[in-house]
C-alpha positions in Angstrom: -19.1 1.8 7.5 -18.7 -0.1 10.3 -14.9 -0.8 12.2 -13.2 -2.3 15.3 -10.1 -1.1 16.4 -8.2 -4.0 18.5 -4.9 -5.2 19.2 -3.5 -8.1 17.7 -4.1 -11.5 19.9 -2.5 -15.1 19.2 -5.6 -17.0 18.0 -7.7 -15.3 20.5 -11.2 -16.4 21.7 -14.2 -16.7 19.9 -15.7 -13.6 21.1 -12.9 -11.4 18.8 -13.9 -13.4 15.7 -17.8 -12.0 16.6 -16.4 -8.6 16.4 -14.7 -9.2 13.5 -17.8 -10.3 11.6 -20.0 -7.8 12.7 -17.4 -5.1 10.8 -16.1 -3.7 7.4 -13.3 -2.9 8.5 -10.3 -4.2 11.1 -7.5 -2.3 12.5 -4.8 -4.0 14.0 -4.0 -1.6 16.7 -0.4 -2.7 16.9 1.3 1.0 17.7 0.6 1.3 21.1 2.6 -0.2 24.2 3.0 -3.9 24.8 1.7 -5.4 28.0 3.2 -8.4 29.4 0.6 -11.1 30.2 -1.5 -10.1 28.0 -2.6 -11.8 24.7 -0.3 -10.8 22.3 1.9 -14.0 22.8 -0.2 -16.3 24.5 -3.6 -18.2 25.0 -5.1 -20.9 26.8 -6.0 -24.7 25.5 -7.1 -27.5 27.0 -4.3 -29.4 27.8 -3.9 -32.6 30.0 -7.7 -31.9 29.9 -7.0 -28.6 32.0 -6.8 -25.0 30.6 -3.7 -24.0 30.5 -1.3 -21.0 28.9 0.5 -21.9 25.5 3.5 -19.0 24.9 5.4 -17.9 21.7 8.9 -16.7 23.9 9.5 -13.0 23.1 12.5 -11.4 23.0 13.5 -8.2 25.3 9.8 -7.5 25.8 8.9 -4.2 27.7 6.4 -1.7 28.1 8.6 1.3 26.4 8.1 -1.0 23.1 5.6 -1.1 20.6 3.6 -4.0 19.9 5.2 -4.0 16.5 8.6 -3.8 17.5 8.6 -7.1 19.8 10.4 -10.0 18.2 9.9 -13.9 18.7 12.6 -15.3 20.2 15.5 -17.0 18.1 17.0 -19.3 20.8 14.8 -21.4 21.6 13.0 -24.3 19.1 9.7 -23.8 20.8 7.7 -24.2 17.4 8.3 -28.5 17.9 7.5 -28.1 21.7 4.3 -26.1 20.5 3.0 -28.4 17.7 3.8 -31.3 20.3 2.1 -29.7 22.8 -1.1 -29.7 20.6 -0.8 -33.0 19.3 -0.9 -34.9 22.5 -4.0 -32.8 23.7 -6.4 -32.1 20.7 -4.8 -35.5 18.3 -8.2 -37.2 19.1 -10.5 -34.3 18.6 -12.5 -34.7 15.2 -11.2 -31.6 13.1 -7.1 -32.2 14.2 -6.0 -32.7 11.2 -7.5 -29.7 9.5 -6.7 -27.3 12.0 -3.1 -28.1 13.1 -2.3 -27.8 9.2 -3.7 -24.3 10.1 -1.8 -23.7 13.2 1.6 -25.0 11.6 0.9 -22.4 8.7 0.9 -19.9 11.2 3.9 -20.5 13.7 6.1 -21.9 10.8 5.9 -19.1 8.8 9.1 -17.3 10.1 7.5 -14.1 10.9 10.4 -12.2 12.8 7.8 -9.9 15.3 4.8 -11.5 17.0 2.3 -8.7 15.9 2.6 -10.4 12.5 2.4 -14.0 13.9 -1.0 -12.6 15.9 -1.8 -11.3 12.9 -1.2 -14.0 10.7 -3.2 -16.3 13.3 -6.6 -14.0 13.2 -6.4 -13.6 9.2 -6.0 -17.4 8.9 -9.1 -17.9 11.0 -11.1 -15.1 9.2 -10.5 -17.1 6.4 -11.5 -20.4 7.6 -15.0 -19.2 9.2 -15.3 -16.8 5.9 -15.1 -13.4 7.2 -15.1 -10.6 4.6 -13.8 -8.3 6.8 -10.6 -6.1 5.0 -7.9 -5.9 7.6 -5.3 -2.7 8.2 -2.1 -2.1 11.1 -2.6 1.6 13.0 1.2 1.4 12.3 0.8 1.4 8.6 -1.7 4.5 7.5 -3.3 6.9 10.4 0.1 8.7 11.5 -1.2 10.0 14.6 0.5 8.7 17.4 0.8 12.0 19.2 -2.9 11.3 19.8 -3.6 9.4 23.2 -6.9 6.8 24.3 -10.2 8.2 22.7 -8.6 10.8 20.7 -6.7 8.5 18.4 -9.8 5.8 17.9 -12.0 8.9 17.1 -9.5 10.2 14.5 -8.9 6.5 13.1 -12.8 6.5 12.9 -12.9 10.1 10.9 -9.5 8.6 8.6 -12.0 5.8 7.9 -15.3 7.3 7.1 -16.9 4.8 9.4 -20.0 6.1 11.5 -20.7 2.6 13.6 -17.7 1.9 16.1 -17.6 -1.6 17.3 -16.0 -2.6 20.5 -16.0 -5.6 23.1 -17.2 -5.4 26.3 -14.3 -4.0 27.7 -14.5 -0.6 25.9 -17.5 0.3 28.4 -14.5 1.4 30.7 -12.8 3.4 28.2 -15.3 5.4 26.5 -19.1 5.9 25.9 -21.6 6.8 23.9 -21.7 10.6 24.0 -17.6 11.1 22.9 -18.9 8.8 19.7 -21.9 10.9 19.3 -20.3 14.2 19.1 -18.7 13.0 15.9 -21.4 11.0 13.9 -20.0 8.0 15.1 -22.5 4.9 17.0 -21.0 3.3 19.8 -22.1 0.1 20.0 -21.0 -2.8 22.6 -20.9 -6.0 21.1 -21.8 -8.9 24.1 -19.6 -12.2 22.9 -21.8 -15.3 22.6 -20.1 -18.3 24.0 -21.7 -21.8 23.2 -21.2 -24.7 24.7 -19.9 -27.6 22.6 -18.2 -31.2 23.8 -14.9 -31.0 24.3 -13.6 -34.2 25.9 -15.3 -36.2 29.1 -15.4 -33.7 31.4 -16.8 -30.1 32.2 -17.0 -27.0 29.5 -14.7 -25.0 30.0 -15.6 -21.5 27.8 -13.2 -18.8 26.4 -10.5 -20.9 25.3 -8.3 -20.2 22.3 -10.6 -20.1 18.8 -8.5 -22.9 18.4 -10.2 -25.4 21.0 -13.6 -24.4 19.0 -12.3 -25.0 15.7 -11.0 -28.7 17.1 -14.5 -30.1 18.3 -16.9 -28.0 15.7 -17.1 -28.4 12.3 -16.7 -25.3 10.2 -20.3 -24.7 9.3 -20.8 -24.6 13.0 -18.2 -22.6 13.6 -19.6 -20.2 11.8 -22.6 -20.0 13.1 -21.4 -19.4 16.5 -19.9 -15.8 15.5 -23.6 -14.5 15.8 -23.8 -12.0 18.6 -25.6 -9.0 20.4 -25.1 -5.2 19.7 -25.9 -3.0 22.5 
């Protein structure tokens, strides 16, 4: 069986949805310690025609919380200024109306913590593009939080039965091929394939939100782009 082990990102870029498809199984690694600028709360569209940050406000966000335990903020009525926000920079781009039904699913759905609304945002995409994937938090079933780094994706990995460990790019850092191998398990790197596609008059600009893809590209397309590389 094949898994990936990732936290969950607000609509992240196309490259997470390759990984995604290239497993059996997803693990929402959402009980571990939230970083601020990362992800979990915000992504980049093209806005004004320049990429920018969009944010979901947090509430009492630190690094001695879990990424589970962070709420959305209550105070402020940023879900208008959002969907605003994406109307007057994607209302012209051919699949609008489609996807900002999908977006408005997602950040009107009153979820209380933003792991659920990053969550909520990936699974609704999976759908869309048709990945089979089955989905699971780390909070939920492994119970082994007294493990740290590589010793708690290896014991995930045993929990799981899964002898092929995905990863993006990034995991090249954190671990190699020979920890994996000691166990049964295959490490394999996946390398993100980024297309170019027409976004408005002007230059590509790559690794956006999935949601700037899923504006300009119809869905058949879409899902063609989640093909990828395994090294």
């Amino acid at each position: 069986m094949k898994i990936a082990i990732m936290q969950p990102y607000l609509f992240p870029y196309i490259g997470y949805f390759q990984l995604l498809n290239a497993v059996d199984k997803f693990v929402f690694y959402d009980d571990v310690s939230f970083i601020k600028q990362g992800w979990i709360n915000r992504n980049r569209l093209l806005i004004s025609g320049v990429p920018r940050y969009f944010t979901i406000p947090i509430s009492r966000a630190s690094a001695t919380k879990e990424i589970k335990d962070i709420l959305i903020s209550k105070k402020l009525r940023w879900q208008n200024k959002l969907s605003n926000t994406l109307y007057h920079s994607y209302s012209k781009a051919a699949y609008y109306p489609r996807i900002n039904c999908l977006f408005n699913d997602v950040i009107l759905a009153n979820e209380c913590f933003i792991a659920e609304m990053a969550k909520h945002s990936i699974i609704a995409v999976a759908e869309y593009l048709g990945i089979n994937a089955s989905f699971i938090s780390s909070s939920s079933q492994y119970h082994n939080a007294e493990l740290k780094g590589v010793n708690r994706i290896l014991d995930i990995c045993r929990q799981e039965n899964a002898d092929i460990y995905l990863n993006l790019p990034g995991g090249c850092k954190l671990y190699d091929h020979s920890m994996f191998a000691r166990f049964g398990i295959e490490l394999q790197i996946i390398q993100p394939s980024i297309d170019t596609y027409k976004q408005f008059n002007g230059a590509f600009h790559p690794g956006l939100s999935i949601l700037d893809v899923l504006m300009f590209n119809h869905r058949e397309a879409c899902s063609k782009m989640l093909g990828l590389q395994v090294t």
